[in-house]
N, C-alpha and C positions, 0 to 999 in steps of 0.2 A: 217386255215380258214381266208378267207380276212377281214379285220377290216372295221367295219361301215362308215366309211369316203369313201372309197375304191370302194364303190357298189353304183351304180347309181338309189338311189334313194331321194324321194323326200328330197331338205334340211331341213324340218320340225321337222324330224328327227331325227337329231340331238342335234335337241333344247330338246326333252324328256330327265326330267332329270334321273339321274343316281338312280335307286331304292337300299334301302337296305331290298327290300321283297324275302323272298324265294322262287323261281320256276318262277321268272321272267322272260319274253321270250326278254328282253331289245335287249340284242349282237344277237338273232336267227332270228330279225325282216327280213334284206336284205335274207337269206334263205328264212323263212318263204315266202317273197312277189313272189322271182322268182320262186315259187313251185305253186304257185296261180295265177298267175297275167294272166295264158290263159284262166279266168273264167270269164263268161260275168255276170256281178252283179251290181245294182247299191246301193241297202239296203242292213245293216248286221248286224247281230246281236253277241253280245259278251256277252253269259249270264252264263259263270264265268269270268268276268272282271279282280278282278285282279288290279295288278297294273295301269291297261290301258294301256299298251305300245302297246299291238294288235292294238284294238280301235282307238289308236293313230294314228298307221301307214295307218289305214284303212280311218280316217278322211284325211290324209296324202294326201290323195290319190283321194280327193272327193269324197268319199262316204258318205250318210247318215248312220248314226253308230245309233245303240242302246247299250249303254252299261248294265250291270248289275252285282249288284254282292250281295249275299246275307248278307255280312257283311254290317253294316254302314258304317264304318269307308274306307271302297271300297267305297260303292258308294259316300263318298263326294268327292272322285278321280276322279269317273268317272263325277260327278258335275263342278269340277275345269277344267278338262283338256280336254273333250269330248263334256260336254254339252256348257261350259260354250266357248264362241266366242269371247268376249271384256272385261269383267272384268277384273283390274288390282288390286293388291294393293299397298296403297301409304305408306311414311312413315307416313306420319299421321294415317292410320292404325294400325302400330305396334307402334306407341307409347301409341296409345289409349290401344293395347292390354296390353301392360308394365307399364301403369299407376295406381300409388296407390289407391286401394280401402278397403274402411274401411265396407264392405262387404261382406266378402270374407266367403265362407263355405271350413274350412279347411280339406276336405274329404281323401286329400289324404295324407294331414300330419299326420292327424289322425289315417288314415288305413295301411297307406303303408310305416309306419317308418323302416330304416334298410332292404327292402325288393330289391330296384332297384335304388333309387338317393336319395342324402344327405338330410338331413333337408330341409338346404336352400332352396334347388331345388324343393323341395316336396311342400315350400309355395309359390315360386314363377310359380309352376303350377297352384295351387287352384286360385293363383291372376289373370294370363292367365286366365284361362276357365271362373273364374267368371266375367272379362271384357267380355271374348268372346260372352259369351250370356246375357251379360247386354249392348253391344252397339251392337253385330251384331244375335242376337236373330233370328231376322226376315228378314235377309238380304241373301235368299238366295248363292248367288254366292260369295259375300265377306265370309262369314262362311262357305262356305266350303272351300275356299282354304284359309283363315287362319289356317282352321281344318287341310287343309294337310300339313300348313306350321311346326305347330305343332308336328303332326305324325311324320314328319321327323326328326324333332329335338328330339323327345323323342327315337328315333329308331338308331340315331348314337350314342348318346351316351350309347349304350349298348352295354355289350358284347354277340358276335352273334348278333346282332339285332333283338332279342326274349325277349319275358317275359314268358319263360314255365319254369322259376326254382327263388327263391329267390337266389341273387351271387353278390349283394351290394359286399360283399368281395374281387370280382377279382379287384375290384378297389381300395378298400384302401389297402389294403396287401401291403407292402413294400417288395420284391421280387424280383426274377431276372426273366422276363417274356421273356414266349418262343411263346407267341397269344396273339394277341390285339395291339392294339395301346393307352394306358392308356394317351396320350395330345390328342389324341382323343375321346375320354369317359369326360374326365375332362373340354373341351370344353365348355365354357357357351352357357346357352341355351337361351341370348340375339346374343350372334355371330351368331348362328345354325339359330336362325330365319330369322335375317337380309340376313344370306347366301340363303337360301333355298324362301327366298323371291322373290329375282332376279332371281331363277333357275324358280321358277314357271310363274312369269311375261314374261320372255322372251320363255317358251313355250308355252303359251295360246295364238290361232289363232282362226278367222272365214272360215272356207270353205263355206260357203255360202247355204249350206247343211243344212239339217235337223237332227242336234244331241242330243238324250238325253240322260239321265243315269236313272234307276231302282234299286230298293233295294229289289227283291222280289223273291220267290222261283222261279224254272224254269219254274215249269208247269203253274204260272199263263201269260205266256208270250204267249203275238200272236205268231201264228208259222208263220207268213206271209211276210216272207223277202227272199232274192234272196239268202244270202249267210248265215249258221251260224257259227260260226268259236266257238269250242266247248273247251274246257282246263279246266276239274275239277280235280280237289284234286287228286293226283295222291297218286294208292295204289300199292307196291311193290309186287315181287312174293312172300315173306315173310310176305306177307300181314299187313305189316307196311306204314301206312300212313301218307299224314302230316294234321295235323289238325292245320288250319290257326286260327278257333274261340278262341284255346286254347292259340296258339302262339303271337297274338296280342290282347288278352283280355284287356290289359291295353288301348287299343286305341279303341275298342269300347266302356269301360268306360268311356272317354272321352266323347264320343259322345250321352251319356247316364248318365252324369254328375248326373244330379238331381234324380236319380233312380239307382245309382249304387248301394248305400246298397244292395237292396234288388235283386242285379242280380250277388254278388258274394259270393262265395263258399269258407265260411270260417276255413272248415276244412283242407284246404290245407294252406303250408305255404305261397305259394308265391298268395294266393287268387285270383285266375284265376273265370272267370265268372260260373256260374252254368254249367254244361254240355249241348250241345245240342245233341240229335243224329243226325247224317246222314250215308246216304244211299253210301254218296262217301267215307266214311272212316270205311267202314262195310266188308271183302271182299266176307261175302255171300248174301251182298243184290245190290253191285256193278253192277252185270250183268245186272239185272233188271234195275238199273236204267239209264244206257247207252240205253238197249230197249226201255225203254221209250223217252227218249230224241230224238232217230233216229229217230223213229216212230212219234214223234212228229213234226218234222220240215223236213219229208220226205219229204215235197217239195220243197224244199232249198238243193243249192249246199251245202253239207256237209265237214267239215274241221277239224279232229281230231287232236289235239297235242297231242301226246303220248311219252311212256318210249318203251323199246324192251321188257321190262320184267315186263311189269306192269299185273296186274290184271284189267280186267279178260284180256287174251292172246289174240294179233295181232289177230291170227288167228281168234279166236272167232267175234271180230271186225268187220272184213272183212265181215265173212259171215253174220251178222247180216245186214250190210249195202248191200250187194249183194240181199238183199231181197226186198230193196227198189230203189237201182240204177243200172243204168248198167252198168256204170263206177266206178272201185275203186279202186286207184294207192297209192302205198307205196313208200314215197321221206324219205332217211336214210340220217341224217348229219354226223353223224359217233358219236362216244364219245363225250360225254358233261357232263362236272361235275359242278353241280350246287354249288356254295358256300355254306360251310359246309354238302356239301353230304357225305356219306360214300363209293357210289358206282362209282367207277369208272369204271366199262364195261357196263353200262346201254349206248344203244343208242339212240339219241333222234331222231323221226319219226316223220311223216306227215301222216295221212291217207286221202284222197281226196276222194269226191264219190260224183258224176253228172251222168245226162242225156245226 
């Protein structure tokens, strides 16, 4: 497949940085655009967000975007890189955020010892977040992409870039390692910031458009946009899911700082948030809720990201939207294996459906 540099589009592009989120559409974005781009749209909506890299490419592009995503810790992404059009940070930022405070609520040295990063690290978060919202509290757009400058930093130095298991151990274990990058785990997380600082600065642009970001279930969303471009939680024919709330629970705790006690689940070890249900990671309530969603923004050019073999089936798909449009085209990229997937014959699809 042609490399992102390679394909004629906008150089904006480029500048999104490199995610370490799982089922990211970063590398599919130049497919994804020349499988779309004969749709006459000028609004869109992204309401599972996501890393924002869709979003991205659609701001890219001049469009007015809507992002959303019903995690927090998503939408202060879709805040940073979507809504937000000028906001930079300075280093006067990060030193405020690095600066000693004799304030500090040490929640996570407390809870999270032995669990995902060292002592050290554990208090030099608590001192991060209790800057974060003792100077940028109320500062919309600097907090949130502090917030994501953070994210990122807590998410490289992991192995996997997950917190769905306690494994502090892969790291200190002296060993002869066959996965991971262990100077990268060990990384401080003054470097990580400073890095990730410049990576967001230099992607944040204005289109001159009308962009925001949402944090709210799908159905409370206007259905009144030109285009929806639709990518939830994708469920296997094995009816194995990924469940994103559980996977980055530490980073909506972040973003939930002051209330975290009482939103994690201390019977597990690695204290992941309380459970939520959903409908996307259910696969007998899945179909339903894809109907709902069509049915909902039936009057929108319709844009499915799919697996070959997800739940519920292409076909099922198709006809559901054949209900609503009279156009519905299937674009195949062929094999795509997502970092740390297990499946390597899944192919990744497009479903399209217009008037």
């Amino acid at each position: 497949m042609p490399e992102l540099a390679e394909l004629s589009i906008s150089k904006n592009i480029s500048y999104f940085p490199r995610t370490r989120y799982q089922g990211s559409k970063r590398k599919l974005l130049p497919w994804i655009w020349d499988n779309i781009s004969f749709l006459d749209f000028e609004t869109v909506l992204d309401p599972f967000g996501g890393t924002g890299s869709v979003s991205y490419l659609f701001k890219s592009k001049n469009k007015s975007v809507t992002y959303n995503d019903i995690l927090k810790a998503n939408y202060f992404t879709g805040v940073s890189l979507i809504e937000n059009g000028s906001v930079l940070i300075e280093d006067s930022d990060l030193a405020r955020l690095l600066s000693p405070n004799d304030e500090i609520d040490n929640f996570i040295t407390d809870n999270f010892r032995d669990i995902y990063y060292y002592d050290e690290e554990n208090q030099l978060l608590d001192r991060i977040i209790s800057n974060l919202y003792k100077h940028y509290g109320d500062v919309k757009y600097k907090k949130a992409i502090l917030l994501w400058i953070i994210f990122q930093a807590c998410l490289i130095k992991r192995p996997f870039n997950l917190f769905h298991r306690k494994n502090l151990n892969m790291r200190s274990r002296t060993v002869k390692r066959s996965f991971g990058n262990k100077v990268t785990w060990d990384g401080t997380f003054e470097s990580y910031i400073n890095k990730f600082k410049l990576e967001v600065n230099n992607a944040i642009f204005d289109n001159t458009k009308n962009c925001v970001a949402n944090n709210c279930p799908v159905v409370e969303l206007s259905p009144f946009y030109d285009l929806v471009y639709i990518d939830p939680p994708y469920l296997s024919a094995k009816g194995i899911g990924v469940d994103y709330h559980q996977f980055y629970h530490f980073l909506e705790g972040l973003c939930n700082y002051n209330d975290w006690e009482s939103l994690i689940d201390n019977s597990k070890r690695h204290k992941p948030l309380l459970q939520k249900p959903s409908p996307w990671n259910d696969k007998y309530q899945i179909g339903k809720a894809f109907r709902e969603v069509i049915n909902k923004f039936q009057k929108s050019h319709l844009v499915i990201s799919y697996r070959s073999d997800g739940i519920p089936a292409i076909s099922e798909l198709v006809n559901e939207l054949k209900q609503v449009k009279r156009h519905v085209k299937l674009c195949e990229y062929g094999t795509y294996k997502y970092v740390l997937s297990q499946n390597g014959n899944s192919q990744e699809m497009l479903i399209i459906a217009w008037d």
